[in-house]
C-alpha positions as a printed NumPy array, in Angstrom:
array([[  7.066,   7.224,   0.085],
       [ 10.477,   5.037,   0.737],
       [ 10.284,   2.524,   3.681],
       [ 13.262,   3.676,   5.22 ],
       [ 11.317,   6.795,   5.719],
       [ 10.251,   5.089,   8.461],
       [ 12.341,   2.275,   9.239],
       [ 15.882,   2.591,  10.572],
       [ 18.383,   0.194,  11.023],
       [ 18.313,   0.064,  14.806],
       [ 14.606,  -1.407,  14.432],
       [ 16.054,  -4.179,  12.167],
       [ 16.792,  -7.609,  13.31 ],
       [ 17.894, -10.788,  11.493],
       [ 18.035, -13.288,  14.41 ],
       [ 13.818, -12.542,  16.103],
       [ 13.777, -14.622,  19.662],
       [ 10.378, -15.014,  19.973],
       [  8.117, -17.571,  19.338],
       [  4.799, -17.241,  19.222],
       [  2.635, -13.514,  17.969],
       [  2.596, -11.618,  21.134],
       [  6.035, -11.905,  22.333],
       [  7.457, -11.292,  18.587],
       [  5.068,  -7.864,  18.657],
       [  6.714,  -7.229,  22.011],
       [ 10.536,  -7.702,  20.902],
       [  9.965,  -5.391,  17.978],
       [  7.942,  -2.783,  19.719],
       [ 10.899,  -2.666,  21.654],
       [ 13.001,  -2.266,  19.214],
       [ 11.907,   1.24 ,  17.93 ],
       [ 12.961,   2.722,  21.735],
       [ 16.366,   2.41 ,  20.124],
       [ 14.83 ,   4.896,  17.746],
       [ 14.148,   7.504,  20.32 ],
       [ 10.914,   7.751,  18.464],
       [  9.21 ,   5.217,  20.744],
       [  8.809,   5.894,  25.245],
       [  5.519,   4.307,  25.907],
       [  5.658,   0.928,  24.301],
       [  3.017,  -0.758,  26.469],
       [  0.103,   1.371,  24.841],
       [  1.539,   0.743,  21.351],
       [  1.838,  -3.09 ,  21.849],
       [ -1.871,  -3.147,  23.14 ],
       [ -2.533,  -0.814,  20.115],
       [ -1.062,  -3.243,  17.923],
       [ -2.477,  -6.507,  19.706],
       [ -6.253,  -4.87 ,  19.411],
       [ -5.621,  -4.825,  15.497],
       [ -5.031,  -8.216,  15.633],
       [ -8.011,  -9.436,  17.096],
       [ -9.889,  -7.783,  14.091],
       [ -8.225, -10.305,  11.993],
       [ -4.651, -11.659,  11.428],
       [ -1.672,  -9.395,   9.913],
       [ -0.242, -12.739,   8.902],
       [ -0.612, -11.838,   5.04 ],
       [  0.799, -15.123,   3.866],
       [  3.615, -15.925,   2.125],
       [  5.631, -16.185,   5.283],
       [  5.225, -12.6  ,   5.858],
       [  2.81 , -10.791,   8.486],
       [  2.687,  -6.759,   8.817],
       [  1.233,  -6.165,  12.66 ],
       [  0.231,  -2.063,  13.033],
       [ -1.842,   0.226,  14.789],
       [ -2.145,   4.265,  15.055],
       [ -1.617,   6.016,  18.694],
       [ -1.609,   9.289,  19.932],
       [  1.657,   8.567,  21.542],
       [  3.727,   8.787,  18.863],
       [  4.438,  12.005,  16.442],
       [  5.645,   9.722,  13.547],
       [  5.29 ,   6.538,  11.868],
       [  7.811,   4.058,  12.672],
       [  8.651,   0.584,  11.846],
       [ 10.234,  -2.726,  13.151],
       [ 11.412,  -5.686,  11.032],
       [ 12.309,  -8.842,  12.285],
       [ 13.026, -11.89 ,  10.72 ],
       [ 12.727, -15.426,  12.497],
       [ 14.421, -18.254,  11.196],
       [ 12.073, -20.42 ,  12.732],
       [  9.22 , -19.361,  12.245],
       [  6.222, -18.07 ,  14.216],
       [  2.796, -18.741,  14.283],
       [  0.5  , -15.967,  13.153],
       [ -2.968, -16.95 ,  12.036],
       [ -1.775, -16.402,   8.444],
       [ -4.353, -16.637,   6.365],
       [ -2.293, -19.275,   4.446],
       [ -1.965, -21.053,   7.365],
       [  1.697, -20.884,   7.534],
       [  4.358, -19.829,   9.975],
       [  5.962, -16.187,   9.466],
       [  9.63 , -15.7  ,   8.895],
       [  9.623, -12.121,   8.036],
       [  7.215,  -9.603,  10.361],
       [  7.29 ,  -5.787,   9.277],
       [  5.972,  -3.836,  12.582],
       [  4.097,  -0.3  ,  11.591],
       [  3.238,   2.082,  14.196],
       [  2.213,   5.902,  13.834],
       [ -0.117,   8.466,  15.082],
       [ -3.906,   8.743,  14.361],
       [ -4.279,  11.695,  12.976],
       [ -2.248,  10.704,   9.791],
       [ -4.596,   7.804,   8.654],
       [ -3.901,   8.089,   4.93 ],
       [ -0.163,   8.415,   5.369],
       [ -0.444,   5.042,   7.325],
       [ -2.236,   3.364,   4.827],
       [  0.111,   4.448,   2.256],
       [  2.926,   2.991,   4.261],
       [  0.871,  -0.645,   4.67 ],
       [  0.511,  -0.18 ,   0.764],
       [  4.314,   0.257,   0.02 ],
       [  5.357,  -2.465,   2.285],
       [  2.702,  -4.967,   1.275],
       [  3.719,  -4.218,  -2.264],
       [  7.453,  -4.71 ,  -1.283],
       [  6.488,  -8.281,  -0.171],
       [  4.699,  -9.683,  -2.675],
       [  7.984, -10.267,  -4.373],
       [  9.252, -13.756,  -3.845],
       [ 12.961, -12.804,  -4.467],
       [ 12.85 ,  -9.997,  -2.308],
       [ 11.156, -12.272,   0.488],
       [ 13.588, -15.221,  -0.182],
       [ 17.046, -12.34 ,   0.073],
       [ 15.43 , -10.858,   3.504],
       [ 14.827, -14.106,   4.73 ],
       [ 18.523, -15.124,   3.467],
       [ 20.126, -12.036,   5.146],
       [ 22.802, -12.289,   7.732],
       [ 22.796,  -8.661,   8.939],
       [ 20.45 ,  -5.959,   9.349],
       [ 22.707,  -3.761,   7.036],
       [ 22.288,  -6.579,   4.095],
       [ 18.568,  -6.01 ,   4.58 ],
       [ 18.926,  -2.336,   4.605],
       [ 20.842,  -2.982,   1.21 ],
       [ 17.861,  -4.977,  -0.164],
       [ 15.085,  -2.702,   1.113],
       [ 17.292,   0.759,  -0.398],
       [ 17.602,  -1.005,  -3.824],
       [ 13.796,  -1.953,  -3.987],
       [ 13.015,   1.793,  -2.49 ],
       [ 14.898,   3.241,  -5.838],
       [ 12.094,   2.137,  -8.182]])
């Protein structure tokens, strides 16, 4: 499985406006309508903000990886965003997020989604790759650095 299976370059941004959890789940759930995959993004941001009150996708590291499974979408789908700020999450580090991978896909394929949360989680535990995502000035530079990780 390659993340840009499931992420596309219109759900990419390098400059995130939000500030705080909710409103940064909001910009990138809106994001992926630009997809065409995405119509009812209410449901899937309450999908997504219900996982979050099981416990924080704020994995550390600066990075948090928000998803949820819906019957309103067909396919999984992802968001990235990167703030330059930095956003409070509830990491379990306890430190602001720069770098928030959105997942999103149906429930009826559970072990596909886990795969996914596997392959991106395993994507970020790289500091380098971290650092040259959170260095990025477009969304095509981080579709460069995402491609060339995706090849091994």
């Amino acid at each position: 499985m390659k993340i840009m299976d499931f992420l596309s370059s219109d759900s990419i941004t390098v400059e995130l406006k939000a500030t705080d959890k909710k409103s940064a789940i909001a910009e990138l759930v809106d994001m992926l309508k630009t997809t065409k995959k995405v119509k009812k993004t209410d449901e899937i941001i309450e999908v997504v903000l219900e996982r979050e009150k099981l416990g924080s996708t704020g994995i550390g590291q600066g990075v948090a990886i928000p998803h949820g499974k819906t019957d309103v979408l067909h396919e999984q789908v992802g968001a990235l965003g990167v703030s330059r700020k930095g956003i409070e999450f509830n990491s379990l580090d306890g430190e602001p997020v720069h770098i928030i991978f959105l997942l999103v896909g149906p429930v009826e394929v559970a072990g596909q989604h886990l795969k996914a949360l596997s392959r991106i989680s395993r994507l970020f535990k790289d500091k380098f790759l971290r650092q040259a995502i959170r260095d990025a000035k477009t969304k095509e530079e981080i579709v460069k650095i995402i491609q060339q990780e995706d090849a091994y």
